[in-house]
N, CA, C and O atoms as CSV, one atom per row, in Angstrom:
chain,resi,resn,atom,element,x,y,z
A,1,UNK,N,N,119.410,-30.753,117.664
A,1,UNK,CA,C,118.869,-30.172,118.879
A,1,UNK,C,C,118.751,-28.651,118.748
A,1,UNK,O,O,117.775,-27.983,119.089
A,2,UNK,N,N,120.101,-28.118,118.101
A,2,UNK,CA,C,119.686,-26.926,118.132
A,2,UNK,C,C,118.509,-26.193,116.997
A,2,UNK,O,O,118.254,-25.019,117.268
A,3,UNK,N,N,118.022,-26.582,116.173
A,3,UNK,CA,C,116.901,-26.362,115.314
A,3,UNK,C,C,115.523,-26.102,115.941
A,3,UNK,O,O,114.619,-25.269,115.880
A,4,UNK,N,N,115.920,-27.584,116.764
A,4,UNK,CA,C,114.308,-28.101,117.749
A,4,UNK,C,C,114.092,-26.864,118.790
A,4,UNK,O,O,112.930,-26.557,119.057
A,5,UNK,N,N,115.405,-25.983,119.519
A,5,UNK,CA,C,115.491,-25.190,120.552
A,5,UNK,C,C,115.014,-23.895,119.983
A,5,UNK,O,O,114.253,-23.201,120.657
A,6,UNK,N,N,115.446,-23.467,118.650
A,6,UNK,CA,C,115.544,-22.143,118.188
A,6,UNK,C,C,113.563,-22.271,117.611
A,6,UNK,O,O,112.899,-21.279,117.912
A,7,UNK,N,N,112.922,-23.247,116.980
A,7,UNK,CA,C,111.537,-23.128,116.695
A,7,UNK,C,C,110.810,-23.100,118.056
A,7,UNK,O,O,109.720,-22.529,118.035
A,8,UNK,N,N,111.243,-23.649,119.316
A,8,UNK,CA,C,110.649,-23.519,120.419
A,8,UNK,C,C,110.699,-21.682,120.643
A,8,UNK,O,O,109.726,-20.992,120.945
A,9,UNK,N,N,112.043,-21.211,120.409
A,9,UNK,CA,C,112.249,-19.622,121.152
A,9,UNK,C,C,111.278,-19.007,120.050
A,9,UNK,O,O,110.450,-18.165,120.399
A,10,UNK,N,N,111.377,-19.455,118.603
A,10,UNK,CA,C,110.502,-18.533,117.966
A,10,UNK,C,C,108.937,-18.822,117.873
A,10,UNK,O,O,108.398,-17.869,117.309
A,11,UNK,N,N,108.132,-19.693,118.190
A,11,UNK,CA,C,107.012,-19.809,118.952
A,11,UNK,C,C,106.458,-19.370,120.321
A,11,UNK,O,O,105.301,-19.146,120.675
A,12,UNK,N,N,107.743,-19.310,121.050
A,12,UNK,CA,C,107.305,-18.701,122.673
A,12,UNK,C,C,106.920,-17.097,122.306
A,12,UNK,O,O,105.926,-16.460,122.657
A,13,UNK,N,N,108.405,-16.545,121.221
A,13,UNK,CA,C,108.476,-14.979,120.620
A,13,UNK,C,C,107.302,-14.822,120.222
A,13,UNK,O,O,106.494,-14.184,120.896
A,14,UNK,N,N,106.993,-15.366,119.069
A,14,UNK,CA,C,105.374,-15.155,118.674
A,14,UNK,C,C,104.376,-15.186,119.389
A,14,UNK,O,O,103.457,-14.412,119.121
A,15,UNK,N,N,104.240,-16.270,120.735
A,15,UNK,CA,C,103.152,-16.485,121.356
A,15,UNK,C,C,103.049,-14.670,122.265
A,15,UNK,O,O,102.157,-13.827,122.360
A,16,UNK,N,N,104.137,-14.747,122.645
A,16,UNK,CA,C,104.255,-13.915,124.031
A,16,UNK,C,C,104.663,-11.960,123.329
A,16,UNK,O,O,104.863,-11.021,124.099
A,17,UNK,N,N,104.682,-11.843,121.830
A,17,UNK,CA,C,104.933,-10.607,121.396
A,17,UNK,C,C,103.617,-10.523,120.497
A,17,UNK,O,O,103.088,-9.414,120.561
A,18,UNK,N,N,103.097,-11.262,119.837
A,18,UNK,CA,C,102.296,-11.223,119.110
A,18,UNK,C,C,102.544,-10.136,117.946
A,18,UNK,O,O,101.897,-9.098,117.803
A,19,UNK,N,N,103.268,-10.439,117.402
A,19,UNK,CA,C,103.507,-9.105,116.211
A,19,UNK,C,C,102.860,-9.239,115.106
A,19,UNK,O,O,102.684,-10.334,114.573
A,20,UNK,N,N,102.429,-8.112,114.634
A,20,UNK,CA,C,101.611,-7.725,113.760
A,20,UNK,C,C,102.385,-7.862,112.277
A,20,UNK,O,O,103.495,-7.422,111.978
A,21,UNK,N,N,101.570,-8.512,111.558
A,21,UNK,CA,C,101.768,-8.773,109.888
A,21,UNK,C,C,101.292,-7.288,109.322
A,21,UNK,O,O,100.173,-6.777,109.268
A,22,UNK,N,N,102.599,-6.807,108.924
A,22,UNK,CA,C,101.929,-5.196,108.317
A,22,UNK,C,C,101.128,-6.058,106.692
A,22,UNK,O,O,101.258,-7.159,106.158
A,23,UNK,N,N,100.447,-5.011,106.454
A,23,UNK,CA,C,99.200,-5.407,105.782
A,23,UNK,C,C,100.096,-5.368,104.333
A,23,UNK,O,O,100.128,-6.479,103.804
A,24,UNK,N,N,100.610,-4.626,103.810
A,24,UNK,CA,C,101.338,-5.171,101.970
A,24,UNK,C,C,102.078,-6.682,102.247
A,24,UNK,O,O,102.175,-7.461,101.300
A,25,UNK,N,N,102.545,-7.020,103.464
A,25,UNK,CA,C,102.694,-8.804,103.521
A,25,UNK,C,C,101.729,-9.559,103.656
A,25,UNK,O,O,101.919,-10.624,103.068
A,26,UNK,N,N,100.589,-9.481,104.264
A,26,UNK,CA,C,99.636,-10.330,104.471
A,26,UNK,C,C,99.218,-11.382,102.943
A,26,UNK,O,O,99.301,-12.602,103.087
A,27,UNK,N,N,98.973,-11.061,102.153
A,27,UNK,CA,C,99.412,-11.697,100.706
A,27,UNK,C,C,100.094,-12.778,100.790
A,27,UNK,O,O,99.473,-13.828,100.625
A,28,UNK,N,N,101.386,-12.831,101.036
A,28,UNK,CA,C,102.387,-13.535,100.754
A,28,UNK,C,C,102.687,-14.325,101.821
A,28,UNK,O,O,103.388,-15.284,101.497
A,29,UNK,N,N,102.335,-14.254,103.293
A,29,UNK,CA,C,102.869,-14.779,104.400
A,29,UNK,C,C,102.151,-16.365,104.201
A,29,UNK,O,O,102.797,-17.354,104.546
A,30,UNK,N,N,101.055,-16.470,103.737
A,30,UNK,CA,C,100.128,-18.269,103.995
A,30,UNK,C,C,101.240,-18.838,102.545
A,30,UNK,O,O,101.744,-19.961,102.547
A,31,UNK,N,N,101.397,-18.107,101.721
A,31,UNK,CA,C,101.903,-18.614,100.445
A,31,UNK,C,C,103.588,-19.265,100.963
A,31,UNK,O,O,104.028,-20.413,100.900
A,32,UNK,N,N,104.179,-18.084,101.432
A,32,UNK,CA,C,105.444,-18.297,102.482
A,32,UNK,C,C,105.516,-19.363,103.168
A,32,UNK,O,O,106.296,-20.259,102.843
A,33,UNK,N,N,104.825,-19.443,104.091
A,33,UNK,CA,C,104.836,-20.433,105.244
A,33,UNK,C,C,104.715,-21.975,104.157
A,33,UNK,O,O,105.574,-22.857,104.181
A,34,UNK,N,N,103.461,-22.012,103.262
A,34,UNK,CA,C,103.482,-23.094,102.658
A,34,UNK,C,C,104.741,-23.814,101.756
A,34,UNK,O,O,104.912,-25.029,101.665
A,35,UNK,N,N,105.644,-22.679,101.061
A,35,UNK,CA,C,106.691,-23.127,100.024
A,35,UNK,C,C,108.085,-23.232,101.925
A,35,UNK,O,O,109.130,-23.881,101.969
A,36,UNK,N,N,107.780,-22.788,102.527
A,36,UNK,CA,C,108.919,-23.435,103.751
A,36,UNK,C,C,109.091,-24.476,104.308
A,36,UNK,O,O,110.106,-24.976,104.792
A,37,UNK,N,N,107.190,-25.111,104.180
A,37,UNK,CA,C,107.127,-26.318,105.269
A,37,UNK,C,C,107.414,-27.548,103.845
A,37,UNK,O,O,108.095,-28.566,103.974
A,38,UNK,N,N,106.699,-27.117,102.532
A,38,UNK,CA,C,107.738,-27.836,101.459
A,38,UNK,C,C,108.909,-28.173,101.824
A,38,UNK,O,O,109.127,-29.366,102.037
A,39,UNK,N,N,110.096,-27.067,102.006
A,39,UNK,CA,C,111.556,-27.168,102.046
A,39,UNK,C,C,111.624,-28.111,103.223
A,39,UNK,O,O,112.392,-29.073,103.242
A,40,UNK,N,N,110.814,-27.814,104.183
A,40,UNK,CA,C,111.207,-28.062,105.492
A,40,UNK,C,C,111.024,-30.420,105.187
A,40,UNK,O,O,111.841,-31.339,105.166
A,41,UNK,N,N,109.858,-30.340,105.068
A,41,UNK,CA,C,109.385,-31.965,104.113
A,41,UNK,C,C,110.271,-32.164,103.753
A,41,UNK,O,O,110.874,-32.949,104.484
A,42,UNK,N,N,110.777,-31.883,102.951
A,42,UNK,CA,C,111.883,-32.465,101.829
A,42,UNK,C,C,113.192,-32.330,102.431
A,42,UNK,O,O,114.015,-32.886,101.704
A,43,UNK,N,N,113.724,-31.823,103.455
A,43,UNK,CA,C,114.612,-31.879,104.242
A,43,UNK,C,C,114.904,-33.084,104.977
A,43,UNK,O,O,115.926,-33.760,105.096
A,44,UNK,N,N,113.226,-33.213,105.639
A,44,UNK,CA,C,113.002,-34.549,106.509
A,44,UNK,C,C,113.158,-35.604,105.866
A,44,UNK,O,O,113.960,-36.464,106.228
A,45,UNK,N,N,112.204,-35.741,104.505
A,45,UNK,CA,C,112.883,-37.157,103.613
A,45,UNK,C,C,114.605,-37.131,103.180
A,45,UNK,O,O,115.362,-38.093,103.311
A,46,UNK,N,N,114.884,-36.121,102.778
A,46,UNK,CA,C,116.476,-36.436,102.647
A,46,UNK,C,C,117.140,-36.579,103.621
A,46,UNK,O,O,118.328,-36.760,103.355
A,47,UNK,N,N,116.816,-36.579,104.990
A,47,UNK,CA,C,118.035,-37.208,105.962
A,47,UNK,C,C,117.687,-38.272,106.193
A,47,UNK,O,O,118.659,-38.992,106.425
A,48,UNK,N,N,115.974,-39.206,106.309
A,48,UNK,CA,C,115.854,-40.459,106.129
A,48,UNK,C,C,116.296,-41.404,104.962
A,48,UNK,O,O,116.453,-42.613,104.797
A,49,UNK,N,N,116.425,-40.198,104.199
A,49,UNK,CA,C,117.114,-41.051,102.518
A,49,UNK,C,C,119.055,-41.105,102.982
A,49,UNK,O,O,120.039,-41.647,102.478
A,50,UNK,N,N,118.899,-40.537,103.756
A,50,UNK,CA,C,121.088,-40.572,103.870
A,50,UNK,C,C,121.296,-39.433,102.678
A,50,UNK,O,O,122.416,-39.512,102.173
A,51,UNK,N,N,120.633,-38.615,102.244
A,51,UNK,CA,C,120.837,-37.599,100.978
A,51,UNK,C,C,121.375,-36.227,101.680
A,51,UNK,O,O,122.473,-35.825,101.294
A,52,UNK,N,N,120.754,-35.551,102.583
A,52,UNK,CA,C,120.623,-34.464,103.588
A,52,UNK,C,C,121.847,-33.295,103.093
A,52,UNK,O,O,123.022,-33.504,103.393
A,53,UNK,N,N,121.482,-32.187,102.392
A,53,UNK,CA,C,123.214,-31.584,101.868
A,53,UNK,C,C,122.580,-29.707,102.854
A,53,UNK,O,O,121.704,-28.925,102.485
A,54,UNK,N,N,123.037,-29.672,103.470
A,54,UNK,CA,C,122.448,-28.209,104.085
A,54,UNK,C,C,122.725,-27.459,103.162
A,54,UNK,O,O,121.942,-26.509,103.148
A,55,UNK,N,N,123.552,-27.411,102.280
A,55,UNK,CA,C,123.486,-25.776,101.663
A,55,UNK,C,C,122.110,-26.292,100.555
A,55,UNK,O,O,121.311,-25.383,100.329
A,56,UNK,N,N,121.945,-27.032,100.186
A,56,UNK,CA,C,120.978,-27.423,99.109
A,56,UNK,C,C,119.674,-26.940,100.287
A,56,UNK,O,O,118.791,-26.251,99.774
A,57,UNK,N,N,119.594,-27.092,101.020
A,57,UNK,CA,C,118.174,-26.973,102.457
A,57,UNK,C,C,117.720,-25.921,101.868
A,57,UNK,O,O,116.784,-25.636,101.122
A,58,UNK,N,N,119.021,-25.151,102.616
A,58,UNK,CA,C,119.137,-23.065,102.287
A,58,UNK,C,C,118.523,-22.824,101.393
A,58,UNK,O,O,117.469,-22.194,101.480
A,59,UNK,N,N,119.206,-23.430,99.851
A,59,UNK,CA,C,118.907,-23.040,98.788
A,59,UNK,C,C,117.606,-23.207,98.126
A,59,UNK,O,O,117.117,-22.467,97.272
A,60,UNK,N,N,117.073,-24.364,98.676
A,60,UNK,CA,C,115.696,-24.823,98.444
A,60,UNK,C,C,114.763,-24.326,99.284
A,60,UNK,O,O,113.564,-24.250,99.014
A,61,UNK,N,N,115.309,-23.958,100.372
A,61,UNK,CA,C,114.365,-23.219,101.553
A,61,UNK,C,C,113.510,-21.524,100.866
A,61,UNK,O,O,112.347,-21.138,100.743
A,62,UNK,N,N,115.051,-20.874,100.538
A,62,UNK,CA,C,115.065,-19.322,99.719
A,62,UNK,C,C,114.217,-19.640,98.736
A,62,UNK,O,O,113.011,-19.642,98.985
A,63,UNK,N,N,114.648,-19.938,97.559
A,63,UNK,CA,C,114.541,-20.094,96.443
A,63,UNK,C,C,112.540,-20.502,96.661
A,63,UNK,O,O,111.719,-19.841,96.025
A,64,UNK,N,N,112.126,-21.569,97.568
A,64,UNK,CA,C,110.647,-21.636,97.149
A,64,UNK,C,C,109.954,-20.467,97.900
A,64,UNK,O,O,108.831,-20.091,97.564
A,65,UNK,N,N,110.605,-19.927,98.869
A,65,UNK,CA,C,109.816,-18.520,99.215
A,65,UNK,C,C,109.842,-17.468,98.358
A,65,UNK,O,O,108.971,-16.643,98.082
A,66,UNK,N,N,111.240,-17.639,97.876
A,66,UNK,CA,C,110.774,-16.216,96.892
A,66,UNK,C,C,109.816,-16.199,95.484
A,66,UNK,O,O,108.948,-15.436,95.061
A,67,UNK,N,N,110.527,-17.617,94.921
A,67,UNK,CA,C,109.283,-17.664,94.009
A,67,UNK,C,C,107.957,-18.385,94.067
A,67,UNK,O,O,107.610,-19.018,93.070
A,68,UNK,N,N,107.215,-18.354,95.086
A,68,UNK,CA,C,106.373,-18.552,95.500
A,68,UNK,C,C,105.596,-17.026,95.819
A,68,UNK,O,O,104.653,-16.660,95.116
A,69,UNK,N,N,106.088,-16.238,96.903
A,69,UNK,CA,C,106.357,-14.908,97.019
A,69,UNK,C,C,105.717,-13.638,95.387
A,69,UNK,O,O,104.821,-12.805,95.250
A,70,UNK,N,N,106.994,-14.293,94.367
A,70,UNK,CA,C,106.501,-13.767,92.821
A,70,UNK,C,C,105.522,-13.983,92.315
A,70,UNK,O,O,104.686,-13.201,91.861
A,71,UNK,N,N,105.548,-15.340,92.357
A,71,UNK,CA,C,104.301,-15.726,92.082
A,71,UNK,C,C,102.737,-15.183,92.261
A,71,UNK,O,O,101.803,-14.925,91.502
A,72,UNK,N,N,102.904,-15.165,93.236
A,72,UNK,CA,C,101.580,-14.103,94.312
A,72,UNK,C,C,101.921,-12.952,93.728
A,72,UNK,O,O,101.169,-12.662,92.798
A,73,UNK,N,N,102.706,-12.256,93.917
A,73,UNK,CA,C,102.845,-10.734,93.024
A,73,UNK,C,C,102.545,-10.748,91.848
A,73,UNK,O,O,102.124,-9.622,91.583
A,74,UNK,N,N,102.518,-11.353,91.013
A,74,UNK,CA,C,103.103,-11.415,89.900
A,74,UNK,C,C,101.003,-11.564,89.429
A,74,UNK,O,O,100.288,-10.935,88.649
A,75,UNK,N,N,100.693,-12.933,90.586
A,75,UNK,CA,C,99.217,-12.725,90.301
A,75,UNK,C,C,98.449,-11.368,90.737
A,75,UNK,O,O,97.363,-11.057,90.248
A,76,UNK,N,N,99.024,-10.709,91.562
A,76,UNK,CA,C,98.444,-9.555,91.955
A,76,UNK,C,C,98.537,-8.455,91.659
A,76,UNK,O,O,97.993,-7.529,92.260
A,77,UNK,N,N,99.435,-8.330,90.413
A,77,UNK,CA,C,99.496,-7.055,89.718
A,77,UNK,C,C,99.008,-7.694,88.342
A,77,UNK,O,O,98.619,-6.745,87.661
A,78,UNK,N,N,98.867,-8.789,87.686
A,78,UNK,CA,C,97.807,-9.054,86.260
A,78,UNK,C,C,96.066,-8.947,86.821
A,78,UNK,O,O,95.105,-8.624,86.122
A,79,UNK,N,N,96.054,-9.356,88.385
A,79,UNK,CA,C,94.436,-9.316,89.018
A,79,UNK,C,C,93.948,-10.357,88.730
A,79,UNK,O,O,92.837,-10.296,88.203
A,80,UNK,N,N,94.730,-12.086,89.010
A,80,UNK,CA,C,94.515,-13.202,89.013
A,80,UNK,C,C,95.267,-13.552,90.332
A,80,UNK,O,O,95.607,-14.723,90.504
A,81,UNK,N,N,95.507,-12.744,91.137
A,81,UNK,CA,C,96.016,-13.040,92.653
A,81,UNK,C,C,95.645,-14.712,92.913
A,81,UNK,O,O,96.235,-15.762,92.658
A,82,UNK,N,N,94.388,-14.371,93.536
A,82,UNK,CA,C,93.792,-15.776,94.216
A,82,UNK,C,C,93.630,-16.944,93.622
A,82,UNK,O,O,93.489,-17.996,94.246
A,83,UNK,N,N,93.640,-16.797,91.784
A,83,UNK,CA,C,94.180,-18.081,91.252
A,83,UNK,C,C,95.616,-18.317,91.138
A,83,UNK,O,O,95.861,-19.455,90.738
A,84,UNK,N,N,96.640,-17.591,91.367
A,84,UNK,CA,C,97.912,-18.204,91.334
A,84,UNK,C,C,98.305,-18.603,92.574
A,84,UNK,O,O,98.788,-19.724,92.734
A,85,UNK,N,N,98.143,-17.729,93.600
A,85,UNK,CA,C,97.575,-18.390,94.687
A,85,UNK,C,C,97.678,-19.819,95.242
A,85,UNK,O,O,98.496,-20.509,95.851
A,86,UNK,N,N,96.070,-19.947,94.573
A,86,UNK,CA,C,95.568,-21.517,94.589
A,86,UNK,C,C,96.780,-22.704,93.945
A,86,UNK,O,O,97.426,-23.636,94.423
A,87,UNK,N,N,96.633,-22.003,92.494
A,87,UNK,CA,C,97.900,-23.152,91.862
A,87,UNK,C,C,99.233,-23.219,92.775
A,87,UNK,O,O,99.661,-24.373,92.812
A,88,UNK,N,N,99.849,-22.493,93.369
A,88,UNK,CA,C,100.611,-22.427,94.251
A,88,UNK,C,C,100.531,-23.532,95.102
A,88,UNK,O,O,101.170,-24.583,95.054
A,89,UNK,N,N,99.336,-23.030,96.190
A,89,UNK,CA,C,99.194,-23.817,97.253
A,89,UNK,C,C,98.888,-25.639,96.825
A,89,UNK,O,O,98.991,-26.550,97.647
A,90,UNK,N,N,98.605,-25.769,95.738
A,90,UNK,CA,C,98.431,-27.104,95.469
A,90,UNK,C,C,99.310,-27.821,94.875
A,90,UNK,O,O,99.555,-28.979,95.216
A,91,UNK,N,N,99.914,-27.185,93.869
A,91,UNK,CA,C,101.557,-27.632,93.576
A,91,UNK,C,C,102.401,-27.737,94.986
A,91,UNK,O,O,103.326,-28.548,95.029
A,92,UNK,N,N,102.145,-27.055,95.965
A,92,UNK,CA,C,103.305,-27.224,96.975
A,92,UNK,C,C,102.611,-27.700,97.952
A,92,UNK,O,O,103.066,-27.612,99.093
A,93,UNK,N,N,101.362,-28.305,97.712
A,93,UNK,CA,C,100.241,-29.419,98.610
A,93,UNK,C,C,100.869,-30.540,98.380
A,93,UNK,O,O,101.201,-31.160,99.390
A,94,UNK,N,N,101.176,-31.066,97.211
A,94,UNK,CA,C,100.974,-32.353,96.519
A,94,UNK,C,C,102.522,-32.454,96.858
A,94,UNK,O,O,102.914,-33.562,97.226
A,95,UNK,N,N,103.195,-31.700,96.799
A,95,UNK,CA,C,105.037,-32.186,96.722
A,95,UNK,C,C,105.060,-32.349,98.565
A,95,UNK,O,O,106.001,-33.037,98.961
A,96,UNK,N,N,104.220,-31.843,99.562
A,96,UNK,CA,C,104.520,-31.594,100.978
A,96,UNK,C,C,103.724,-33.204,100.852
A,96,UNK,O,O,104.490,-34.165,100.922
A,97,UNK,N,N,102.595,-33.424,100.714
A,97,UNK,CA,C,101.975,-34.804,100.774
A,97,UNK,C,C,102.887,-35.711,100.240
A,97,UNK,O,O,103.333,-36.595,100.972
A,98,UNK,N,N,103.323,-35.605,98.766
A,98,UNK,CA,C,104.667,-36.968,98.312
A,98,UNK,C,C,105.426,-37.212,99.362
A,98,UNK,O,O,105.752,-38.342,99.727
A,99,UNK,N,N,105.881,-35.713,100.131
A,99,UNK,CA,C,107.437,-36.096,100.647
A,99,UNK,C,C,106.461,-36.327,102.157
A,99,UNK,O,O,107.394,-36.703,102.866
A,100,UNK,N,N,105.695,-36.343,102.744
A,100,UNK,CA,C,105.103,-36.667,104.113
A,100,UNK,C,C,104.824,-38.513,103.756
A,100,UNK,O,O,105.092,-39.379,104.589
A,101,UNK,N,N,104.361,-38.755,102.639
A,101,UNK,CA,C,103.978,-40.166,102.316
A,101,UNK,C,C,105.566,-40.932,102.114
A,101,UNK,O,O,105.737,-42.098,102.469
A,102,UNK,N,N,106.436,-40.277,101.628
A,102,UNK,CA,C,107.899,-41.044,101.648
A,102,UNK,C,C,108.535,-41.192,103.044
A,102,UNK,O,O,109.207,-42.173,103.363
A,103,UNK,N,N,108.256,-40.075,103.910
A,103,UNK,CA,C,108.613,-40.239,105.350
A,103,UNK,C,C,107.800,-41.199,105.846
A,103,UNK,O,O,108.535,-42.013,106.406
A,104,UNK,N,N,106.344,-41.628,105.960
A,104,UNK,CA,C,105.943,-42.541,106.125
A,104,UNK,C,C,106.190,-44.195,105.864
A,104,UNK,O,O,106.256,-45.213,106.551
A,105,UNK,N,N,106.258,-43.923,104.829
A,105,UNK,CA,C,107.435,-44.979,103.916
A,105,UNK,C,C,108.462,-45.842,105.268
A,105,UNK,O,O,108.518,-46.838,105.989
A,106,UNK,N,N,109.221,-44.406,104.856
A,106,UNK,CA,C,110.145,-45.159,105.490
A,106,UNK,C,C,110.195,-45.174,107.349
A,106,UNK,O,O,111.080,-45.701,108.024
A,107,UNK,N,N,109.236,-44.595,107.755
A,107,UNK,CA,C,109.337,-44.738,109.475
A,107,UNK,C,C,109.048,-45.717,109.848
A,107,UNK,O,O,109.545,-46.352,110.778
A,108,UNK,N,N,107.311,-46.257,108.472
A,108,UNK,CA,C,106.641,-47.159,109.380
A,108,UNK,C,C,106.427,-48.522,108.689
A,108,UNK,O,O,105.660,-49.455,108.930
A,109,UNK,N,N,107.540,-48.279,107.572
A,109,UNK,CA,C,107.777,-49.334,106.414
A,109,UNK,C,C,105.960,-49.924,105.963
A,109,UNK,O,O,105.529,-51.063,106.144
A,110,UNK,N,N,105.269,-48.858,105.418
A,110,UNK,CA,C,103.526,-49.216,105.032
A,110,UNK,C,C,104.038,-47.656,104.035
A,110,UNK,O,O,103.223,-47.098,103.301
């Protein structure tokens, strides 16, 4: 419950402050959000699996933002930004789709 309460306060925050993405993040924030809702997937299948370990969440939560995060840097100072980018977003397409198709799995047994 309290997870469900705290994404409600930080959606109302966002709706009702509207804060501005200073521009050297703008880069990294779609790349961000994507390696979180990963963690966040794979969270959801491991408590339907009985697996669920929170510090592993954390660790998997951090760990794909930042190097996800590098990644993007890393393309944006060789000046292949928008293809690492891409490989990014589709490596962490395909693992958010596995683990959305295993939750399916198991909600709706199909």
């Amino acid at each position: 419950m309290i997870p469900f309460v705290g994404l409600l306060i930080g959606i109302a925050v966002g709706v009702f402050l509207q804060p501005d993405v200073p521009l050297w993040l703008q880069p990294y924030l779609p790349i961000a959000v994507i390696a979180a809702l990963d963690a966040v997937f794979g969270a959801v299948r491991a408590v339907l699996d009985g697996i669920f370990n929170d510090k592993v969440f954390v660790v998997s939560f951090l760990s794909n933002v930042v190097v996800a995060a590098f990644i993007v840097f890393l393309g944006d100072k060789l000046g292949v930004g928008s293809q690492l980018s891409t490989g990014v977003v589709v490596v962490l397409g395909v693992r958010i789709f596995s683990n959305v198709a295993s939750i399916r799995r198991h909600l709706f047994r199909a």
